[in-house]
C-alpha positions as CSV (number, residue, x, y, z in Angstrom):
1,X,-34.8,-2.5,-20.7
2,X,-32.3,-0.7,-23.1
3,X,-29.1,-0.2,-23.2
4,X,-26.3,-2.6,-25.0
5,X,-26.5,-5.9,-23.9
6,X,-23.2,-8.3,-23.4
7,X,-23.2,-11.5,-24.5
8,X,-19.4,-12.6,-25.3
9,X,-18.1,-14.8,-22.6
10,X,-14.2,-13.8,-22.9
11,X,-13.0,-11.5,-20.1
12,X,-13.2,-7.8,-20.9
13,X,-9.9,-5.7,-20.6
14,X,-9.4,-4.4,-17.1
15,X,-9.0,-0.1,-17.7
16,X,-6.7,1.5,-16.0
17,X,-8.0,2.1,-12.4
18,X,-5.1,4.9,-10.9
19,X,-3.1,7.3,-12.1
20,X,0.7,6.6,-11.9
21,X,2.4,7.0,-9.2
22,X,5.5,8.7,-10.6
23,X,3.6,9.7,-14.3
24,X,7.0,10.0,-16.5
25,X,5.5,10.4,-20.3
26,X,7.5,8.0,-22.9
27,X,8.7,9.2,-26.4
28,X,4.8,9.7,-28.0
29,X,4.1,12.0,-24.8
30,X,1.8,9.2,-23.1
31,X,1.5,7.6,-20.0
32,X,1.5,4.5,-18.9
33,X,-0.9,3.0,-16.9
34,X,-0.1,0.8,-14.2
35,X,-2.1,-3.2,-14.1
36,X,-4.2,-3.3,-10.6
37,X,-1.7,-5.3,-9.2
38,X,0.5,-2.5,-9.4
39,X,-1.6,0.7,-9.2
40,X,-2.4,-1.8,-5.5
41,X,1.1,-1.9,-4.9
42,X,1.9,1.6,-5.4
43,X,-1.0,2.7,-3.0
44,X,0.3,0.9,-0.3
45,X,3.5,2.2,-0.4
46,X,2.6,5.7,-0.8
47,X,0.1,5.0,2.8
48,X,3.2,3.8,4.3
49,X,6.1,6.2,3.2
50,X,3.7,9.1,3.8
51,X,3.3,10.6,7.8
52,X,-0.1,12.3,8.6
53,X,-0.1,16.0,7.6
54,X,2.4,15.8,5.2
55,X,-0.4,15.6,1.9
56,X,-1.9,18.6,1.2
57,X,-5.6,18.8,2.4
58,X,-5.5,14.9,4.2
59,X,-4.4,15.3,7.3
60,X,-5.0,12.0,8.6
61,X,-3.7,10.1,5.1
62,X,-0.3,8.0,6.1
63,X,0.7,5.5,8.4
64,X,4.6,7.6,9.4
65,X,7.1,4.9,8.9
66,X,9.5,6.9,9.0
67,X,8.7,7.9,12.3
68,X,9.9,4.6,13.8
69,X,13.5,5.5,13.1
70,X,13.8,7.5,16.4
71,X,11.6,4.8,18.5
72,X,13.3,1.9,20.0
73,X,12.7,-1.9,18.6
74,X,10.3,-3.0,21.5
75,X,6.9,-5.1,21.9
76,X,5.0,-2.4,22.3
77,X,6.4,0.1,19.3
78,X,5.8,-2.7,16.8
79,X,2.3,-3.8,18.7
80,X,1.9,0.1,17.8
81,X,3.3,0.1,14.3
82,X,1.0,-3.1,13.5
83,X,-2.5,-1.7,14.3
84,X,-1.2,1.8,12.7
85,X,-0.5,0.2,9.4
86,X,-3.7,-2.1,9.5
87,X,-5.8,1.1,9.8
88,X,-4.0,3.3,7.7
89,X,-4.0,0.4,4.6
90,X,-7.6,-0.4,5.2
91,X,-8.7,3.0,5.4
92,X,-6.9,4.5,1.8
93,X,-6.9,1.1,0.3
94,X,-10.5,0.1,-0.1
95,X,-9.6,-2.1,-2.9
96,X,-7.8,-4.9,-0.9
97,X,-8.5,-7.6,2.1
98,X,-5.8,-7.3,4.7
99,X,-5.3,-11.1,5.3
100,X,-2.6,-9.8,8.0
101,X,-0.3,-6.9,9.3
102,X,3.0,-8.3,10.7
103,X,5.9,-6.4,12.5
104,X,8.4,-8.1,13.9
105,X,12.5,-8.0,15.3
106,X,14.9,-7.9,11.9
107,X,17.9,-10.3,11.6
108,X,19.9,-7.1,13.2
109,X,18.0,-5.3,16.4
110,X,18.2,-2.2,14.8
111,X,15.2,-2.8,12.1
112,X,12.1,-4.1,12.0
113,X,10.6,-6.6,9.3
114,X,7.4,-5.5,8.3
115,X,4.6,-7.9,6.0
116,X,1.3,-6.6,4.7
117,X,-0.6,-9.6,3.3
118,X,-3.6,-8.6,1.3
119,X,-6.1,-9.6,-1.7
120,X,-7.5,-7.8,-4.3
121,X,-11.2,-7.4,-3.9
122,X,-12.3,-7.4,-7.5
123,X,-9.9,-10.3,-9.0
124,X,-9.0,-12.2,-5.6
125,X,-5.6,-12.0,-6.4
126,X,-3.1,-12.5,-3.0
127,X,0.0,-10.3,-2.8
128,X,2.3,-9.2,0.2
129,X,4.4,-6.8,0.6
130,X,8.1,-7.2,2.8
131,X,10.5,-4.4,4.1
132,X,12.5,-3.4,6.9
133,X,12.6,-0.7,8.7
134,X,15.7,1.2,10.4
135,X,14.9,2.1,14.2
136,X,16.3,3.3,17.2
137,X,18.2,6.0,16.1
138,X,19.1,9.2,17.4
């Protein structure tokens, strides 16, 4: 066998795993990279803010939040939006568990409260994310 072999028992440093989401260079011209926790993060939201076809060459990339603004807050539209963001996360985010995908009524009828719980494969870290969504409009 060759090759170098490893025998310190500290944890190596994680590298960065994503390019930034929004790269913005600091005052040496470099960029930061984000942790895994947030390079995760970042991915999710970009599935969810972005509507299929919208991303150059991936049609079928994004789960259209913003298309539930002009549906009405009922069962069925967040039964919809639930198996919609399941699929869309677990499909462009292979590095997480969805534990669950939950849509439900917001405090006002006119938005919907919307919970991804997840965990990250490689450090079994668990994370959510909350946010409400505007719908029914016009």
């Amino acid at each position: 066998m060759s090759g170098p072999i490893l025998t310190a028992r500290t944890a190596l440093p994680r590298p960065p795993l994503c390019w930034p989401l929004l790269p913005l260079p600091d005052e040496n011209g470099r960029l930061a990279y984000p942790d895994l926790e947030t390079s995760v993060r970042q991915r999710i939201e970009a599935v969810l803010r972005t509507s299929p076809g919208e991303q150059l060459m991936r049609p079928y990339f994004g789960a259209g939040l913003e298309q539930a603004i002009h549906k009405p807050n009922t069962a069925a539209v967040r039964a919809d939006l639930e198996k919609a963001i399941a699929a869309h996360v677990s499909a462009f985010e292979p590095r997480i568990l969805l534990d669950h995908v939950q849509v439900m009524s917001g405090a006002d009828p006119s938005e919907l409260a919307i919970t991804i719980a997840y965990r990250i494969v490689q450090i079994g870290v668990a994370a959510a994310i909350s946010l409400s969504v505007p719908v029914g409009g016009a």
